[in-house]
Phi, psi and omega in degrees: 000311159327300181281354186282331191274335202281285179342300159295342144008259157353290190281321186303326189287334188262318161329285179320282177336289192292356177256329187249008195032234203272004189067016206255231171266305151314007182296121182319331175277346177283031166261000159286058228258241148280010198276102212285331193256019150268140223226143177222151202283126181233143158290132176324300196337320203298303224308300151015260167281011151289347213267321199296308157348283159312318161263331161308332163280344190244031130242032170341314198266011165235029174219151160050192207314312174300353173274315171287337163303307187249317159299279164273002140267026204224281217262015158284312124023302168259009186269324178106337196267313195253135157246157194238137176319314178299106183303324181273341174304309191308332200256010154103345188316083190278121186308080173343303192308324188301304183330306155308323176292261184349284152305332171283347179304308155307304169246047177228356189211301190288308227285297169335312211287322179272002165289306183319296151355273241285311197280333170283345199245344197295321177289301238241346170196073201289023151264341156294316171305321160280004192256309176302313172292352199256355184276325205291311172317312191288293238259336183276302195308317197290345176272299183340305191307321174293321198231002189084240167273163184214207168271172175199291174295330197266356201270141183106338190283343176095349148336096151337277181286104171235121190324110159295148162221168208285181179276358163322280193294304184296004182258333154270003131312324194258348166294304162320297177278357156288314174297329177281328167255015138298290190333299175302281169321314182305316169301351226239324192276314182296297181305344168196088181320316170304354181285135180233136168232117192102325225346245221276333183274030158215086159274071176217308207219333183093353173095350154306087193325286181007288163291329154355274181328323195269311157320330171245030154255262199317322145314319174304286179293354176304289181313303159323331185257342175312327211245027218262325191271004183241007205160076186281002198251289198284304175323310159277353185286308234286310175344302218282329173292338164288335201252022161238010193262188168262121181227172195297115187236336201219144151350303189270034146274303175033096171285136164182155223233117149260115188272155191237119181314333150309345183264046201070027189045030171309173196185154169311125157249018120334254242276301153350304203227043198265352137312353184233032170218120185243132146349121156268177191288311176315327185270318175296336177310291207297318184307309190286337224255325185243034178018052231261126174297356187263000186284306167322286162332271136336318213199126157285163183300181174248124175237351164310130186287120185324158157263142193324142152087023182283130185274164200315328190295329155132143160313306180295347184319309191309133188092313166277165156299132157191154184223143177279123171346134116329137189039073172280158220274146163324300214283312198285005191287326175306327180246053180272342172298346188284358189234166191274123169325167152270165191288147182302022145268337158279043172109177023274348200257077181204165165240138205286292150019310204260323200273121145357139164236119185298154195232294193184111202275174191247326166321317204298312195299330179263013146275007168251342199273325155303330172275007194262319178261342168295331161280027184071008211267143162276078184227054167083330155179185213286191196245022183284305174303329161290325175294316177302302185298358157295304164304325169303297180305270243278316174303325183282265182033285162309315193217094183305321199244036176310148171260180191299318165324306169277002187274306196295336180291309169284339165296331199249023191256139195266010215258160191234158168335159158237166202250099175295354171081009194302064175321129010254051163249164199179082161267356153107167196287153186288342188215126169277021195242134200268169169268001165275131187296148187285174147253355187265148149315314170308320181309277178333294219293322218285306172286350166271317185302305200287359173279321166278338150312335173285282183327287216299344151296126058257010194293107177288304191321304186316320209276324153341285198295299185296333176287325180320302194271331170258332187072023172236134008290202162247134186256153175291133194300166166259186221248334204188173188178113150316327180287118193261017160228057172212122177228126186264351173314301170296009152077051176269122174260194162257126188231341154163201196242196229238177185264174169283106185326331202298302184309314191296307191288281164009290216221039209297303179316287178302329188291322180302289164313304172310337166292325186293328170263355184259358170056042141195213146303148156281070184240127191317314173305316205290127181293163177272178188305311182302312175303143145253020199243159197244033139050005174115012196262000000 
């Protein structure tokens, strides 16, 4: 895939260049500023690098400054995989300002640059037009997922004023126009395989619809199981219909995003900030327990040389794997080197530029599909066999060159979570449950979820939103919060994040209806439409 991006280079940085000059603060394009409803006139010619636009922005929060705003202070922290150095991150402490930054990275730069698409493309070229909705589709569920209701239908329209809606309606907005743009495509791909839309300028896929297709079928079975415990009817029509389409079946759908120095030298923000993203205790239960071969990957050894009086337990970190409590103690911040980085492809020796940033996997699909037949669901086949072959995909993924042996050794392995020992704590292993498939039902589900939570790394936001929603894997409670509308004496999670003072003053009237739609306070506790657990409420 590197090299496929070095090969294209070139014509992007002269693509880029001529649309966005530096991309900078004087750019023609920053009137795409924070203004959810401005929309600017482009020559089709344009449409290209707007695409690129869209998707680099519409993954902000895994690249540059906003992966550190938001990502390893929001949702590694609640992901299960990371605990973060920043004491206050850790303790849920959220950076007001950040809320507004963030949000506006999305919709002040992806979501303008692909409405523009949409309105430029829809008569005259309706394969751009469906390939930008289905990048729109993406960058929108995930905010729903954060913040509840928003705009959806209005953002982009030149409204002063644009209407918020629940996560209801934009999820049924975004089923609709997923179906709608397969529909539209898949004859468009048979009659010509070879369709290209965007060409260099959809730095993911390359402009090859195909794969399109197969991203918004999987998104698509993604969705379906988000909304499967509140609307168990519309969830199975959407599975079964995606999963009779064409979906990420192999490695080489593998979504994935390389930023390019025109855009202002964004970057993996992994790799940024992989001194502040430490091992949890949670990941280490399972990785070590299922002698899980991806644990080197993920996570490098602890090699800091200890600080004076650090105590012998440890001491013993060094040379190993180990992870640190969620929500750890102040006194425990002094020996935050002691635990374990993330792996050496996010550093210390890479450039940050250079490194993938993940979109979407292709394990993920069979691990959605599996749980779609363990709920009796029509997805092709049972769901012991889809859940292996999930597993199968993500070790090759990881470990290119694994043998069939050892894969068939960790699917067929018996061995259970451990009690990582995260001095001074000992609450005892997370689970009784193997990586070998179960027979009981209950077992089963426990095990499909918690292997995809194993693949869906490093994507914290998924691995969030699916705990949100299964309360799987099962995580260690966290030991403290700072946050005084998260009370864990009530077994209370961070369920999402609260809006931007920017809206409340902006849109006072709309901030009212969206509270209104979010069926509780705007408050960090309140679950989204879709969570059904009433979190302590």
């Amino acid at each position: 895939m590197k090299a496929l991006f070095i090969n294209k280079l070139s014509y992007l940085i002269v693509l880029t260049v001529a649309l966005l000059g530096n991309a900078g603060c004087t750019s023609e394009f920053d009137s795409f500023n924070s203004n959810k409803t401005q929309i600017m006139d482009v020559a089709e010619k344009e449409l290209a690098g707007l695409f690129s636009r869209a998707q680099i922005h519409g993954v902000a929060w895994l690249s540059g400054d906003q992966y550190g705003r938001a990502t390893r202070n929001w949702a590694n922290p609640l992901s299960g995989y990371f605990v973060t150095s920043g004491f206050s991150s850790e303790q849920l402490v959220i950076n007001y300002d950040h809320i507004t930054t963030v949000q506006n990275a999305f919709f002040g730069r992806s979501i303008p640059a692909a409405v523009v698409i949409q309105e430029k493309s829809k008569e005259t070229n309706p394969v751009a037009y469906h390939v930008a909705t289905i990048w729109k589709a993406y960058v929108m569920y995930q905010l729903a997922d954060v913040w509840g209701p928003l705009p959806y239908t209005e953002a982009g329209s030149g409204k002063s004023t644009v209407a918020y809606e629940s996560v209801e309606a934009i999820y049924d907005h975004i089923f609709q126009e997923l179906a709608a743009a397969v529909t539209y495509l898949t004859p468009e791909v048979q009659a010509n395989p070879a369709l290209n839309v965007f060409g260099a300028g959809d730095i993911i896929y390359e402009g090859d619809v195909s794969k399109w297709i197969k991203f918004a079928n999987t998104m698509r079975l993604r969705l379906a199981m988000r909304v499967s415990n509140i609307d168990a009817a519309r969830a199975k029509q959407e599975a079964e219909a995606a999963a009779q389409g064409a979906t990420m079946d192999s490695n080489d759908d593998n979504a994935w995003i390389v930023d390019i120095p025109s855009f202002n030298g964004l970057e993996n923000g992994m790799v940024r900030n992989r001194t502040s993203m430490l091992m949890s205790a949670d990941i280490e239960s399972y990785m070590k327990g299922f002698a899980d071969p991806r644990m080197p990957v993920y996570f490098s050894p602890v090699t800091a040389a200890p600080i004076p009086g650090t105590p012998p337990e440890i001491l013993a970190n060094i040379g190993g794997f180990h992870g640190l409590m969620p929500g750890y103690a102040a006194s425990d911040e002094a020996y935050i080197r002691m635990y374990s980085p993330v792996g050496p492809q996010w550093g210390p020796n890479v450039v940050s530029t250079t490194v993938p940033m993940p979109v979407k996997f292709a394990a993920e699909t069979y691990f959605l599909k599996a749980e779609g037949a363990w709920r009796g669901w029509n997805m092709g086949a049972p769901a012991k066999e889809l859940y292996e072959k999930g597993i199968e995909l993500s070790l090759r993924q990881w470990i290119p060159d694994i043998s069939q042996a050892a894969i068939d050794a960790y699917t067929n392995g018996g061995s259970l979570p451990v009690d990582p020992q995260s001095f001074p704590y000992t609450d005892g292993a997370l689970s009784d449950t193997p990586v070998k498939f179960a027979q009981g039902a209950e077992r089963q589900y426990e095990q499909i979820i918690t292997q995809k939570w194993l693949a869906l790394y490093p994507d914290a936001w998924e691995a969030w939103a699916e705990h949100r929603r299964t309360r799987l894997p099962k995580l260690y409670k966290r030991r403290q919060t700072l946050n005084t509308d998260i009370n864990l004496a009530k077994g209370q999670l961070m369920t999402r994040m609260v809006y931007p003072e920017s809206e409340k003053i902006s849109q006072p009237e709309e901030m009212q209806h969206a509270v209104e739609l979010l069926g509780g306070p705007d408050r960090y506790s309140t679950p989204i439409w879709w969570d059904i657990h009433p979190n302590g409420n």
